[in-house]
KEZA-578128 format. One record per residue (C-alpha): residue number from 0; residue in three letters; chain; x, y, z. Coordinates in nm, 4 decimals. Example, Ala and Ser with C-alpha at 12.3 -4.5 7.8 and 13.67 -1.06 7.14 Angstrom:
BEGIN
+-----+------+-------+----------+----------+----------+
!  nr ! rest ! kette !       c1 !       c2 !       c3 !
+-----+------+-------+----------+----------+----------+
!   0 !  ALA !     A !   1.2300 !  -0.4500 !   0.7800 !
!   1 !  SER !     A !   1.3670 !  -0.1060 !   0.7140 !
+-----+------+-------+----------+----------+----------+
This chain:
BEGIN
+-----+------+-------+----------+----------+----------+
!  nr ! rest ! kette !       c1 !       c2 !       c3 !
+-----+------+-------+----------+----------+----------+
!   0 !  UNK !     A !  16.6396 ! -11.5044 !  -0.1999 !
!   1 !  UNK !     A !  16.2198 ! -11.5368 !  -0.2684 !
!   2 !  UNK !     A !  16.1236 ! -11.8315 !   0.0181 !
!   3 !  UNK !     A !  15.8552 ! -12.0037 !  -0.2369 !
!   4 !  UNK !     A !  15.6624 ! -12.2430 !   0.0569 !
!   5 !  UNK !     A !  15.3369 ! -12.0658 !  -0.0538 !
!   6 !  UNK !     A !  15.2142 ! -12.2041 !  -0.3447 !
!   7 !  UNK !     A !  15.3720 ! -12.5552 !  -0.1868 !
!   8 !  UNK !     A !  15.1658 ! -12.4826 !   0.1188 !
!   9 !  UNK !     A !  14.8282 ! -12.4218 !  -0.0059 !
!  10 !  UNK !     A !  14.8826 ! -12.7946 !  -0.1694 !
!  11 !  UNK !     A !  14.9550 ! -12.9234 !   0.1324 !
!  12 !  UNK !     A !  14.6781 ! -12.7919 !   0.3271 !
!  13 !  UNK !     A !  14.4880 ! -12.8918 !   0.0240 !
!  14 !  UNK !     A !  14.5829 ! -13.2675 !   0.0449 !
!  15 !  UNK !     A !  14.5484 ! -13.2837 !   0.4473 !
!  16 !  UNK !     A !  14.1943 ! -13.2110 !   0.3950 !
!  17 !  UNK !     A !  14.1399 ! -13.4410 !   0.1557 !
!  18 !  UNK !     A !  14.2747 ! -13.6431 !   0.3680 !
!  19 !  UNK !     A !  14.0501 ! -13.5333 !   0.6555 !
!  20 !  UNK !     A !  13.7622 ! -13.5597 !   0.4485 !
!  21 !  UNK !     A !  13.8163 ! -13.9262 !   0.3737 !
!  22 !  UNK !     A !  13.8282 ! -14.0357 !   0.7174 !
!  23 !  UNK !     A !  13.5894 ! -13.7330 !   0.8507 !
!  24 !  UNK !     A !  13.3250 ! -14.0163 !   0.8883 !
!  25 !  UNK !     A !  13.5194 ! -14.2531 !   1.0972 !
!  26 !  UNK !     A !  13.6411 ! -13.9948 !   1.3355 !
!  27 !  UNK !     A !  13.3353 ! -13.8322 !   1.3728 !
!  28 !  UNK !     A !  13.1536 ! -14.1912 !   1.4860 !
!  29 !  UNK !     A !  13.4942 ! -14.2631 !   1.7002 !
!  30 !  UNK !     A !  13.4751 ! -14.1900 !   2.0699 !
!  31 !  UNK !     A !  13.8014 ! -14.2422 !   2.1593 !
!  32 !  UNK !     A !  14.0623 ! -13.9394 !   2.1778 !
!  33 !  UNK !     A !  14.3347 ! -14.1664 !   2.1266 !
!  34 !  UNK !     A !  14.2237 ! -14.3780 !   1.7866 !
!  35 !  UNK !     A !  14.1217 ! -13.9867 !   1.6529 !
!  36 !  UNK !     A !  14.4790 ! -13.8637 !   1.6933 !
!  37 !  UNK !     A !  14.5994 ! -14.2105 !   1.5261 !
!  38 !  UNK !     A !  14.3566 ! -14.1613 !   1.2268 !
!  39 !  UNK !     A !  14.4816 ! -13.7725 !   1.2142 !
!  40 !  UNK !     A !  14.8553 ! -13.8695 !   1.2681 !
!  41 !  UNK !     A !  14.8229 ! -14.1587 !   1.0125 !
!  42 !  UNK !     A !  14.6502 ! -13.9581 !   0.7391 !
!  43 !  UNK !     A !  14.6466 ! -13.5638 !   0.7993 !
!  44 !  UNK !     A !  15.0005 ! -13.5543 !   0.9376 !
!  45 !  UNK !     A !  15.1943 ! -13.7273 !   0.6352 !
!  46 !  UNK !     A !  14.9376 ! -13.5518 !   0.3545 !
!  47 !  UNK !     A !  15.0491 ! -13.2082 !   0.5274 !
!  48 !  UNK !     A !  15.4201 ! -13.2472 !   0.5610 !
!  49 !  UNK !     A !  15.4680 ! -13.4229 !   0.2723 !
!  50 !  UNK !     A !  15.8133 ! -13.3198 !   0.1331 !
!  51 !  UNK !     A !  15.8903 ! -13.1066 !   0.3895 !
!  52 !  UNK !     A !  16.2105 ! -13.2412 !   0.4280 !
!  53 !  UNK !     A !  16.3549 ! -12.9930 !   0.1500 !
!  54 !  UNK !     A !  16.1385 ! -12.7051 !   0.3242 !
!  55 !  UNK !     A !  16.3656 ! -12.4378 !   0.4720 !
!  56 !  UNK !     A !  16.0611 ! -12.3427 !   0.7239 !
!  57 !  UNK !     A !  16.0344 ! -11.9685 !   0.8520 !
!  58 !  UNK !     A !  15.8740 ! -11.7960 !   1.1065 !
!  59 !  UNK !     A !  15.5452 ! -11.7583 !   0.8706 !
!  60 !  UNK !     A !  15.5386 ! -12.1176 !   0.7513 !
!  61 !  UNK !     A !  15.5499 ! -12.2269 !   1.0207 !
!  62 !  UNK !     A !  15.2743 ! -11.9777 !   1.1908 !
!  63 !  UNK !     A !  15.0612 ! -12.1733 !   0.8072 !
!  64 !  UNK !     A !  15.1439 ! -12.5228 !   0.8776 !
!  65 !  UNK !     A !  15.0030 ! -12.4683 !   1.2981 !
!  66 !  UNK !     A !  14.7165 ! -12.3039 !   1.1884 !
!  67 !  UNK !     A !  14.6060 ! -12.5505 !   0.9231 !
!  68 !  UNK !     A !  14.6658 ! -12.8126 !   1.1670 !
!  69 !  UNK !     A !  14.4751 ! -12.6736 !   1.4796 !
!  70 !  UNK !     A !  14.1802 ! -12.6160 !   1.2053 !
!  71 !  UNK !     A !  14.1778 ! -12.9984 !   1.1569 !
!  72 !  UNK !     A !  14.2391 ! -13.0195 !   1.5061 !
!  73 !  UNK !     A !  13.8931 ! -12.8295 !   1.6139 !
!  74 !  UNK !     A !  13.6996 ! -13.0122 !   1.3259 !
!  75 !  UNK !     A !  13.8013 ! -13.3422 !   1.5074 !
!  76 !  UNK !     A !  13.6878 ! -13.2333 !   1.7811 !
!  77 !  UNK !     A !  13.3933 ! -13.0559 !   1.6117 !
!  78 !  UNK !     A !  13.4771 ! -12.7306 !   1.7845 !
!  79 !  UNK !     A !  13.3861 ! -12.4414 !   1.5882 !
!  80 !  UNK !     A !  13.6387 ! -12.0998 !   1.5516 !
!  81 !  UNK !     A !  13.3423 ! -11.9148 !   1.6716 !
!  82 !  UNK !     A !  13.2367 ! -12.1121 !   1.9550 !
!  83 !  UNK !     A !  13.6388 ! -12.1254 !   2.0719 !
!  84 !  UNK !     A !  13.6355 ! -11.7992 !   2.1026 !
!  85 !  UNK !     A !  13.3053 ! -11.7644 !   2.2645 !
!  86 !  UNK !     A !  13.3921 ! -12.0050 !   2.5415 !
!  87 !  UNK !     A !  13.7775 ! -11.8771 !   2.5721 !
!  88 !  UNK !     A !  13.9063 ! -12.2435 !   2.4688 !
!  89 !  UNK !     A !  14.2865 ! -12.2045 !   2.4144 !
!  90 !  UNK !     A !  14.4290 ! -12.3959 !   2.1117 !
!  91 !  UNK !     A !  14.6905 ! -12.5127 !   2.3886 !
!  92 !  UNK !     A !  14.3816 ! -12.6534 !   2.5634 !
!  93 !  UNK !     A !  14.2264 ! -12.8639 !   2.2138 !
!  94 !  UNK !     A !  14.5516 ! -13.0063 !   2.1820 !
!  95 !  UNK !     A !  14.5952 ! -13.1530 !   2.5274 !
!  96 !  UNK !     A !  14.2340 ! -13.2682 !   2.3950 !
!  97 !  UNK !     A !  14.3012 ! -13.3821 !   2.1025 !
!  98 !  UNK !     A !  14.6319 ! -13.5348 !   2.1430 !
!  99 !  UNK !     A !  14.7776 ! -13.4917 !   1.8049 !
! 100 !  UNK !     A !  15.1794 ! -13.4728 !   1.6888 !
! 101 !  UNK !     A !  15.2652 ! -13.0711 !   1.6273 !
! 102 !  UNK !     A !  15.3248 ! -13.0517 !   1.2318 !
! 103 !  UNK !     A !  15.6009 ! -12.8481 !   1.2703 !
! 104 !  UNK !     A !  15.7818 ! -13.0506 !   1.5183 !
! 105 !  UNK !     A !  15.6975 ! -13.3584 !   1.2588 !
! 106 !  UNK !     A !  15.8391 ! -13.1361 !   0.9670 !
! 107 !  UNK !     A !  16.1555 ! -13.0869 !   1.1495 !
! 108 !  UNK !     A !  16.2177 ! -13.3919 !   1.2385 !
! 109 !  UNK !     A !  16.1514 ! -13.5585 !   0.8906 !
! 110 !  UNK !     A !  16.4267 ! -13.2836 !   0.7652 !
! 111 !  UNK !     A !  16.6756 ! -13.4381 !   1.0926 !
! 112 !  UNK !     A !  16.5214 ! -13.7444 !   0.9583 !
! 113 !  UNK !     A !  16.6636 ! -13.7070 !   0.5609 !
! 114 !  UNK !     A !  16.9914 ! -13.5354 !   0.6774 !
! 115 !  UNK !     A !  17.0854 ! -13.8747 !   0.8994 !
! 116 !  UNK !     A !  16.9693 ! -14.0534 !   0.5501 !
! 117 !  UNK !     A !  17.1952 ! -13.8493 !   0.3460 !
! 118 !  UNK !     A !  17.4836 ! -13.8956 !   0.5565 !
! 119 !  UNK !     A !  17.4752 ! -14.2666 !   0.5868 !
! 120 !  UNK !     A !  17.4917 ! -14.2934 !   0.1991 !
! 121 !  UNK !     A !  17.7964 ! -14.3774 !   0.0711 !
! 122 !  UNK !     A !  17.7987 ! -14.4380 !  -0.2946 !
! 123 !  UNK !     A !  17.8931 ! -14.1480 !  -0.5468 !
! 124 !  UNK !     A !  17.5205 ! -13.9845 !  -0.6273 !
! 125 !  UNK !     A !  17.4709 ! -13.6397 !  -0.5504 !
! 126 !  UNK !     A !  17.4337 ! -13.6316 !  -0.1568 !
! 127 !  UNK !     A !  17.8137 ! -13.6386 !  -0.0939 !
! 128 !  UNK !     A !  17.8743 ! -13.3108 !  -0.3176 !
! 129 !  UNK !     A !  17.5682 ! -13.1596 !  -0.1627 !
! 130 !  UNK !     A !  17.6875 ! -13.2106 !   0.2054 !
! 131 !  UNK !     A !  18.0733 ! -13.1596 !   0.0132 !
! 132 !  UNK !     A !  17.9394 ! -12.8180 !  -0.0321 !
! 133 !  UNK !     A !  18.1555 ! -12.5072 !   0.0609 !
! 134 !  UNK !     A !  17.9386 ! -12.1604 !   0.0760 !
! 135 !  UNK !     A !  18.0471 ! -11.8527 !  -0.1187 !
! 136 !  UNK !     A !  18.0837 ! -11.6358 !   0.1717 !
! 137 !  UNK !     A !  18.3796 ! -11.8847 !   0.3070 !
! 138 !  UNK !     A !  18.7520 ! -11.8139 !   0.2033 !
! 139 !  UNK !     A !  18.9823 ! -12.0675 !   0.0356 !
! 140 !  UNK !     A !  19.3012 ! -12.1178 !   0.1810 !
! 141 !  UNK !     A !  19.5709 ! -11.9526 !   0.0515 !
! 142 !  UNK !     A !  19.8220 ! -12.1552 !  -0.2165 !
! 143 !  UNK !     A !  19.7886 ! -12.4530 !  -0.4623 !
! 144 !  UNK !     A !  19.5093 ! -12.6990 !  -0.3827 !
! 145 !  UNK !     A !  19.6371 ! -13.0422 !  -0.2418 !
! 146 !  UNK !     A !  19.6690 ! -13.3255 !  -0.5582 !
! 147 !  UNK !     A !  19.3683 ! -13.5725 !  -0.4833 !
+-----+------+-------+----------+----------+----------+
Protein backbone atom coordinates (compact mmCIF):
# COMPACT_ATOMS: atom_id res chain seq x y z
CA UNK A 1 0.00 0.00 0.00
CA UNK A 2 1.37 3.63 -1.77
CA UNK A 3 2.20 5.85 1.72
CA UNK A 4 0.80 9.27 -0.02
CA UNK A 5 2.45 11.94 2.85
CA UNK A 6 4.22 13.62 -0.15
CA UNK A 7 2.06 15.70 -1.84
CA UNK A 8 0.47 16.34 1.95
CA UNK A 9 3.96 17.27 3.00
CA UNK A 10 5.06 19.75 0.55
CA UNK A 11 1.64 21.66 1.80
CA UNK A 12 2.66 21.54 4.99
CA UNK A 13 6.05 22.81 4.64
CA UNK A 14 4.34 25.22 2.39
CA UNK A 15 1.98 26.64 5.12
CA UNK A 16 4.82 26.62 8.00
CA UNK A 17 6.56 29.09 5.95
CA UNK A 18 3.93 31.11 5.41
CA UNK A 19 3.64 31.01 8.62
CA UNK A 20 7.29 31.88 9.25
CA UNK A 21 7.11 34.56 6.91
CA UNK A 22 4.34 36.35 8.75
CA UNK A 23 6.05 36.56 11.93
CA UNK A 24 9.76 36.57 10.24
CA UNK A 25 9.75 40.32 11.28
CA UNK A 26 8.96 39.94 14.88
CA UNK A 27 11.42 37.22 15.48
CA UNK A 28 14.03 38.68 13.70
CA UNK A 29 13.73 42.14 16.03
CA UNK A 30 13.17 39.62 19.20
CA UNK A 31 16.19 38.98 21.36
CA UNK A 32 14.95 36.58 23.46
CA UNK A 33 15.47 32.68 22.69
CA UNK A 34 12.57 31.88 24.63
CA UNK A 35 9.62 34.34 23.06
CA UNK A 36 11.32 33.00 19.40
CA UNK A 37 10.55 29.36 20.20
CA UNK A 38 6.93 30.60 21.50
CA UNK A 39 6.32 32.55 18.20
CA UNK A 40 7.75 29.28 16.22
CA UNK A 41 5.79 26.79 18.49
CA UNK A 42 2.61 29.00 18.27
CA UNK A 43 2.66 29.48 14.49
CA UNK A 44 5.24 27.13 12.56
CA UNK A 45 4.54 24.10 14.73
CA UNK A 46 0.59 23.85 14.27
CA UNK A 47 0.85 25.16 10.30
CA UNK A 48 3.37 22.07 9.88
CA UNK A 49 1.60 19.29 11.65
CA UNK A 50 -1.57 20.22 10.79
CA UNK A 51 -3.62 16.97 10.38
CA UNK A 52 -1.07 14.85 11.22
CA UNK A 53 -3.08 13.03 13.42
CA UNK A 54 -4.33 10.69 10.44
CA UNK A 55 -0.53 10.56 9.21
CA UNK A 56 0.85 7.03 9.47
CA UNK A 57 4.56 8.67 9.65
CA UNK A 58 7.61 6.56 8.24
CA UNK A 59 11.07 6.59 8.48
CA UNK A 60 11.24 9.24 5.40
CA UNK A 61 8.49 11.52 6.67
CA UNK A 62 9.69 11.81 9.31
CA UNK A 63 13.55 12.39 8.08
CA UNK A 64 10.87 15.63 5.74
CA UNK A 65 9.05 16.95 8.63
CA UNK A 66 12.92 17.35 10.84
CA UNK A 67 14.44 18.79 8.06
CA UNK A 68 11.80 21.39 7.24
CA UNK A 69 11.76 22.21 10.77
CA UNK A 70 15.59 22.62 11.53
CA UNK A 71 15.44 24.92 8.17
CA UNK A 72 13.03 27.23 10.11
CA UNK A 73 15.02 26.52 12.96
CA UNK A 74 18.46 28.08 11.39
CA UNK A 75 16.42 30.99 9.73
CA UNK A 76 15.38 31.93 13.37
CA UNK A 77 18.40 31.93 14.29
CA UNK A 78 19.62 33.43 10.98
CA UNK A 79 22.17 30.67 10.57
CA UNK A 80 22.84 29.90 7.11
CA UNK A 81 23.23 25.90 5.68
CA UNK A 82 26.49 27.08 4.40
CA UNK A 83 27.87 28.81 7.25
CA UNK A 84 26.67 25.54 9.58
CA UNK A 85 28.67 23.62 7.84
CA UNK A 86 31.56 25.91 7.64
CA UNK A 87 31.73 26.36 11.38
CA UNK A 88 30.78 22.48 12.19
CA UNK A 89 27.46 23.70 14.09
CA UNK A 90 25.47 20.46 14.79
CA UNK A 91 21.66 20.74 14.26
CA UNK A 92 21.67 19.05 17.86
CA UNK A 93 23.59 22.19 18.89
CA UNK A 94 20.79 25.02 17.08
CA UNK A 95 18.23 23.27 18.85
CA UNK A 96 19.59 23.44 22.36
CA UNK A 97 19.79 27.15 20.84
CA UNK A 98 16.84 27.57 19.65
CA UNK A 99 14.70 25.77 22.01
CA UNK A 100 11.91 24.67 19.83
CA UNK A 101 9.28 21.45 20.28
CA UNK A 102 10.63 18.46 17.74
CA UNK A 103 7.73 18.25 14.98
CA UNK A 104 7.78 14.80 15.00
CA UNK A 105 7.51 14.29 18.63
CA UNK A 106 4.45 17.03 18.31
CA UNK A 107 2.98 14.87 15.38
CA UNK A 108 2.98 11.86 17.50
CA UNK A 109 1.63 13.07 20.19
CA UNK A 110 -1.35 14.92 18.45
CA UNK A 111 -2.04 11.21 16.86
CA UNK A 112 -1.83 9.80 21.02
CA UNK A 113 -3.68 12.97 21.34
CA UNK A 114 -6.89 12.00 18.75
CA UNK A 115 -6.73 8.24 19.71
CA UNK A 116 -7.51 9.26 23.67
CA UNK A 117 -10.32 11.58 21.82
CA UNK A 118 -11.70 8.77 19.92
CA UNK A 119 -11.89 6.52 22.72
CA UNK A 120 -13.67 8.74 25.13
CA UNK A 121 -16.56 9.14 22.56
CA UNK A 122 -19.36 7.31 23.20
CA UNK A 123 -22.21 8.00 20.94
CA UNK A 124 -22.82 5.79 17.72
CA UNK A 125 -20.69 7.90 14.85
CA UNK A 126 -18.04 6.20 13.17
CA UNK A 127 -15.11 6.07 15.83
CA UNK A 128 -16.55 2.99 17.65
CA UNK A 129 -16.59 0.80 14.29
CA UNK A 130 -13.23 2.22 13.43
CA UNK A 131 -11.56 1.20 16.80
CA UNK A 132 -14.46 -2.01 16.46
CA UNK A 133 -12.26 -2.90 13.62
CA UNK A 134 -10.97 -6.55 13.19
CA UNK A 135 -7.93 -6.86 10.46
CA UNK A 136 -8.12 -9.34 7.60
CA UNK A 137 -5.12 -11.20 8.52
CA UNK A 138 -6.97 -12.24 12.02
CA UNK A 139 -9.09 -15.55 12.15
CA UNK A 140 -12.73 -15.75 13.27
CA UNK A 141 -13.54 -18.16 15.73
CA UNK A 142 -14.83 -21.17 14.75
CA UNK A 143 -18.98 -21.73 14.91
CA UNK A 144 -22.13 -19.48 14.81
CA UNK A 145 -21.58 -15.87 15.88
CA UNK A 146 -23.10 -15.02 19.40
CA UNK A 147 -26.97 -13.30 18.92
CA UNK A 148 -26.35 -9.51 19.89
Amino acid sequence: MMNDLVPKLSRRKRAAWGAFKSTEDVVKRTKNTRLRAHFCDSTVLPALTYTSKTWSLRKQEERSVSGIERAVERAILGVTRSTQLTDGIRSSDLRQRSKIKDAVLYAKQSKIRWAEHAMRMNDNRCTGAVSDWIPRDVKHTAGRPPTR
